[in-house]
N, C-alpha and C positions, 0 to 999 in steps of 0.2 A: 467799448462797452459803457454806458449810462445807468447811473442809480436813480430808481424813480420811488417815486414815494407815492402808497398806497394810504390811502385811508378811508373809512366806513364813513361817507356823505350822511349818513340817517341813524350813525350809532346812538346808544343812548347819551342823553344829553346830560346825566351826571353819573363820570364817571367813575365815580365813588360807591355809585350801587349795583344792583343787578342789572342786565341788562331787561330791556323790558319783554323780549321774545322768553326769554330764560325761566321770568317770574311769572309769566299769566301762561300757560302751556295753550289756550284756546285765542289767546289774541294777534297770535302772529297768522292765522287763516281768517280771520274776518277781514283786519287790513286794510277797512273802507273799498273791498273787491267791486261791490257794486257802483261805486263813482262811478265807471268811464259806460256804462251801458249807454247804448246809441251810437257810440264814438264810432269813426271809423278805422282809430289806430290807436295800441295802448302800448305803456312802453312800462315794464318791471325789471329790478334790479333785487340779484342775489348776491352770496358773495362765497369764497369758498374759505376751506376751513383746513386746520392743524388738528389733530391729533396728539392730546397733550398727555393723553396713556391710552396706549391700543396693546390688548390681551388676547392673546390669540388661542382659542383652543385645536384640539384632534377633529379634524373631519368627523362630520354623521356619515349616515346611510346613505344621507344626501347629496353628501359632496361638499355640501357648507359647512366652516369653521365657525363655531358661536366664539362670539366677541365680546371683550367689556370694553367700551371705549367713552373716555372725555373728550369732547369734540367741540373745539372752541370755535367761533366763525369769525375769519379775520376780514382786514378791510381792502381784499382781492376782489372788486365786483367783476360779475357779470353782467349785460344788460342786454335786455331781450324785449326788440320791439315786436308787435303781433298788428297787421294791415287785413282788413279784410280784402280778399282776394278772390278771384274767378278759379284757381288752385292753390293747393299746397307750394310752397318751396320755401327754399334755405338760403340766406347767404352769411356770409360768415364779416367782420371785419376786427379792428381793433391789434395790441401788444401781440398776442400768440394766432393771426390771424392763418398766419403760415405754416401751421404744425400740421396739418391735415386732417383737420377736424370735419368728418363725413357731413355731407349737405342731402344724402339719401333719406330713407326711410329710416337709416340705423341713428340717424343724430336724437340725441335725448330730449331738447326741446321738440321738436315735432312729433314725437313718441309720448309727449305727454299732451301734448294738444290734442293726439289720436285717443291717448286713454281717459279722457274728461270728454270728450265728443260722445267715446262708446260708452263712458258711465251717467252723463247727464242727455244724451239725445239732441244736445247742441247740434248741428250740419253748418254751421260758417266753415269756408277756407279761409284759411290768410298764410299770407307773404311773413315770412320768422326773419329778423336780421339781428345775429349776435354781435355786440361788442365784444371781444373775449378778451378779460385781462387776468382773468389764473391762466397760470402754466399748464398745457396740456399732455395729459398721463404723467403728470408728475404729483402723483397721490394728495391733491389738495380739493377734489370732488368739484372741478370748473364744471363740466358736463352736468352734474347732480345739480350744480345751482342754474344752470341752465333750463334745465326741465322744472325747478322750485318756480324761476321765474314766468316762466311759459305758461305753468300752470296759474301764476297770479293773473297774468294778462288775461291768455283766456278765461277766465272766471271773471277778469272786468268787463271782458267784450260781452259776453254772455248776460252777464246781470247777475250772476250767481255767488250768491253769500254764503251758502252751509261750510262751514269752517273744517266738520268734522269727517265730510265727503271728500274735501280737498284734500284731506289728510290721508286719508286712505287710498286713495288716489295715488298721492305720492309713495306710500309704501309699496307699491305695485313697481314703481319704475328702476329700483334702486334702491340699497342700504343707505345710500346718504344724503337722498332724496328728501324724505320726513326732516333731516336736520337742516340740511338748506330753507326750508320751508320753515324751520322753525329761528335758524339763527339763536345768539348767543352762546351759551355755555349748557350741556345738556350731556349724560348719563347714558349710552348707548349700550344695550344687552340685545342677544340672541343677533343676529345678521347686524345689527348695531342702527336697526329701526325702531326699537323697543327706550322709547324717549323719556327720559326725566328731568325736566329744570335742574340746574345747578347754580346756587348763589356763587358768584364772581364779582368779587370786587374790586375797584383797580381799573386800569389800563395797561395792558402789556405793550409792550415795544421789541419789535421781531426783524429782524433781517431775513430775507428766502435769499435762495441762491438756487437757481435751477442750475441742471446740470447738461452738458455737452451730449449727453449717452441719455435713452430712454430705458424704462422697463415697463413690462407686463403686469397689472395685478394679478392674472392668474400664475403666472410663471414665480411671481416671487412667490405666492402660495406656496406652490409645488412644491420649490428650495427648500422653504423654511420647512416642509415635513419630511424630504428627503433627509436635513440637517439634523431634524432630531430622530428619525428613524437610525440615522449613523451615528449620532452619540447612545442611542439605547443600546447598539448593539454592541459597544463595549462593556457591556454591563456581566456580570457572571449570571450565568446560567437562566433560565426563562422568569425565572420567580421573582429574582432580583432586576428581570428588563420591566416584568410587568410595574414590579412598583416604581421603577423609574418612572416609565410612562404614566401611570396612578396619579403619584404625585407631581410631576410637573404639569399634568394638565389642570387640576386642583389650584396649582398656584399661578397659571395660566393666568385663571379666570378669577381670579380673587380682586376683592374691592378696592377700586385705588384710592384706599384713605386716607394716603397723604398727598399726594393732588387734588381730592376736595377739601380737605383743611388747607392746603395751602391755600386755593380759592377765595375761600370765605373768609382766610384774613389776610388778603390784597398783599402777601408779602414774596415778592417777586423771588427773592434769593430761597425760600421756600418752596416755592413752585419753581426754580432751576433743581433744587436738589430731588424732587422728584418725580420729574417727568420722565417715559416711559413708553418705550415702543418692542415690541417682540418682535417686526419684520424685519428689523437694522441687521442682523445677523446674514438674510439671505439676502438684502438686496445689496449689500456690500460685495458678498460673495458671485452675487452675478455682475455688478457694476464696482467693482474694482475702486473707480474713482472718487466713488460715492463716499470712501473712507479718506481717502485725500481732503476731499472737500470740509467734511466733518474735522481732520486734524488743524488746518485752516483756519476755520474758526475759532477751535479752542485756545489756537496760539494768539490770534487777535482778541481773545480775552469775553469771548461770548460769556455767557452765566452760563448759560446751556445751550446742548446741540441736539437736535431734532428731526429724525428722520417725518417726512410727514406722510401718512399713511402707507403704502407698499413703496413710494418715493419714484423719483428718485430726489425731487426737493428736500432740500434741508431747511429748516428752520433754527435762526440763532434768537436766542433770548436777550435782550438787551435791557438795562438798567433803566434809560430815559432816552429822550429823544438823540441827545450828544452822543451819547455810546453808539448808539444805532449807527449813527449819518459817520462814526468813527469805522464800524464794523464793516459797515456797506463798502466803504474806501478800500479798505483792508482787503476784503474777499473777490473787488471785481475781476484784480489780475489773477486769480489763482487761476492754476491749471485744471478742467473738469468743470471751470461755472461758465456757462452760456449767459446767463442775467443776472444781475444783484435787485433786487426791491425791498424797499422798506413799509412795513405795513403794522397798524393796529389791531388791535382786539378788546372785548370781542365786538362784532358787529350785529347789527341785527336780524333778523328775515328775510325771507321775501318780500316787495314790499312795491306797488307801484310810485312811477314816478312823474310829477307832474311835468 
């Protein structure tokens, strides 16, 4: 096993402030989109992301959990060339080129190039070829910034600037669609496309370690409401289940105040103490290993362990760059990691690349 090191090619260039997707919420869709019009081939790069407090509420009517999530974007790119083409199609390359990542009609990047064709009246095909270097279905939204990127490209082949059309766009494809497209550090409510800048300052330094075993994000859903339906029903009698339920969902969805002050004052051992995930529960419980790997870490001296969205990646928080390339050492033999990477935050948007 090999430790590689990630980092965001176009993060902000001083580290010390926001990032720049975070601060201007309309400037990560304009993006100089319109440069490559005429071209016959554009190439954009997204990156995927951590989950630095993800709140998970009770199913609606819908079927969908509302969400409060901090969603950092680290420096895992995606890259996503777009070829004008006589048809559609897919090929895949890159780190996780092997995980089976669909090249049909069901992959995210072509799905967003279908849904800007039906919303602008664009009719190009083109040839999609991903780099892929997030772990796939391992809750860090590779696929999401796939379709982020797909959608910059196409809007450069196109010639299409409206920032705010892109945007919307993206909310159609995915919950975490709108944050790849926005990059940085952002505020996630309701399905967790309901966007707000978040001042971050700093650089973080993170170890991933995928894991051996995949999971489902539907299925970890499931879990984690089976889980708490079987802690309510220890509860006495209905009145006392209902305010169980009442109130844990209430604090579910409560504001992660102290991961935005940690944020905002760049102090790392602060944002170790309180970062924050409600999936960790069931996807342990479906993936077993998933708590080995997490104990792993803590013994190699992470600051913090982090399931990253339904997982099964974990996220270590690391001090500076030495602790990392220490942590990274520490976790490749463990039992349960398929990969170790070390990677930055946060990173920025979507964003083409020359």
């Amino acid at each position: 096993m090999t430790v590689s090191s990630l980092h965001p090619r176009a993060a902000s260039a001083s580290p010390g402030a926001a990032s720049p997707a975070a601060a201007s919420p309309g400037a990560e869709a304009a993006g100089g989109s319109g440069r490559a019009h005429g071209a016959e081939s554009v190439t954009a790069r997204a990156y995927g992301k951590i989950n630095l407090h993800l709140g998970v509420g009770d199913p609606g009517t819908d079927g969908y959990h509302p969400l409060v999530s901090v969603f950092a974007a680290l420096g895992c790119a995606e890259t996503v060339t777009l070829a004008l083409a006589a048809e559609d199609s897919v090929t895949v390359g890159g780190r996780y080129a092997e995980a089976g990542v669909p090249t049909n009609r069901t992959n995210l990047a072509l799905a967003a190039v279908r849904a800007f064709r039906e919303r602008t009246g664009w009719d190009a095909r083109v040839s999609i070829h991903i780099d892929k270097q997030v772990p796939v279905a391992g809750g860090m939204g590779g696929g999401s910034a796939d379709a982020a990127a797909a959608l910059r490209a196409a809007a450069a082949l196109a010639g299409f600037e409206d920032a705010t059309v892109l945007r919307e766009i993206a909310a159609t494809l995915g919950a975490d669609v709108p944050f790849a497209l926005r990059g940085g550090v952002a505020l996630g409510r309701g399905r967790g496309d309901e966007l707000t800048p978040v001042l971050a300052k700093g650089t973080q330094h993170w170890v991933l370690a995928t894991s051996t075993g995949s999971l489902s994000t539907p299925v970890v859903y499931r879990r984690l409401d089976e889980l708490r339906a079987e802690a309510a029903s220890t509860a006495q009698g209905a009145a006392e289940a209902a305010e169980v339920l009442s109130g844990t969902a209430q604090l579910r969805l409560a504001e992660p105040t102290a991961v935005l002050a940690a944020l905002a004052s760049g102090s790392t051992e602060l944002l170790a103490a309180a970062v924050h995930n409600d999936m960790t529960p069931a996807a342990v419980d479906l993936l077993p290993d998933v708590a080995h790997v997490m104990d792993q870490g803590r013994r190699a001296g992470a600051l913090a362990v982090l399931l990253s969205g339904s997982g099964p990646t974990v996220g270590f928080l690391a001090q500076n760059p030495t602790h990392s390339l220490e942590l990274a050492v520490l976790l490749e033999a463990s039992r349960g990691v398929r990969r170790v990477a070390r990677t930055t935050g946060p990173a920025r948007g979507a964003h083409l690349v020359e």
